[in-house]
C-alpha positions as CSV (number, residue, x, y, z in Angstrom):
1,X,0.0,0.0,0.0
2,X,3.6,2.4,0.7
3,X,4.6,1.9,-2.7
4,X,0.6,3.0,-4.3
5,X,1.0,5.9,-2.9
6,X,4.5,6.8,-3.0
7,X,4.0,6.0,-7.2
8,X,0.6,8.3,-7.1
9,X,1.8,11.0,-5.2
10,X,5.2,11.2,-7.3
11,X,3.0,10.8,-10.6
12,X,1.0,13.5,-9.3
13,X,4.1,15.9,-8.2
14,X,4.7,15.4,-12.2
15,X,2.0,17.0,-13.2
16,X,1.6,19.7,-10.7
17,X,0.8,22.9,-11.9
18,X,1.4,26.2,-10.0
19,X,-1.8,28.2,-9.1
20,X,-3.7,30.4,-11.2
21,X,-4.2,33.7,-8.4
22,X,-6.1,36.6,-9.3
23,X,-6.5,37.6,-5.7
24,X,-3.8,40.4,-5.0
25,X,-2.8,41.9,-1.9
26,X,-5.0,45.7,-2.8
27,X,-8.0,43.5,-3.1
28,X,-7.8,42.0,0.1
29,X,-7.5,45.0,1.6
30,X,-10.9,46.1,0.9
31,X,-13.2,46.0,3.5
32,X,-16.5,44.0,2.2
33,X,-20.1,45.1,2.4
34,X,-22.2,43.8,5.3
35,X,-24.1,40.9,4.4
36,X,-27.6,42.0,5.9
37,X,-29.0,44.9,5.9
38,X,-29.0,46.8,9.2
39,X,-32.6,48.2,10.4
40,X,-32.6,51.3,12.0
């Protein structure tokens, strides 16, 4: 069972691809709207 998963995890290292981010640091920075609306 070792060797399975030491073969899938290497085959899967192989094809590893690096992430697509679109999130950038200016964007987390913005603070988000409340999700309900407050009554007053």
């Amino acid at each position: 069972m070792t060797d399975e998963v030491a073969a899938w995890q290497e085959r899967r290292k192989a094809y590893a691809k690096p992430a697509n981010r679109r999130f950038r640091t200016e964007d987390a920075r913005i603070k988000p709207k409340p999700l309900h609306p407050t009554t007053q």
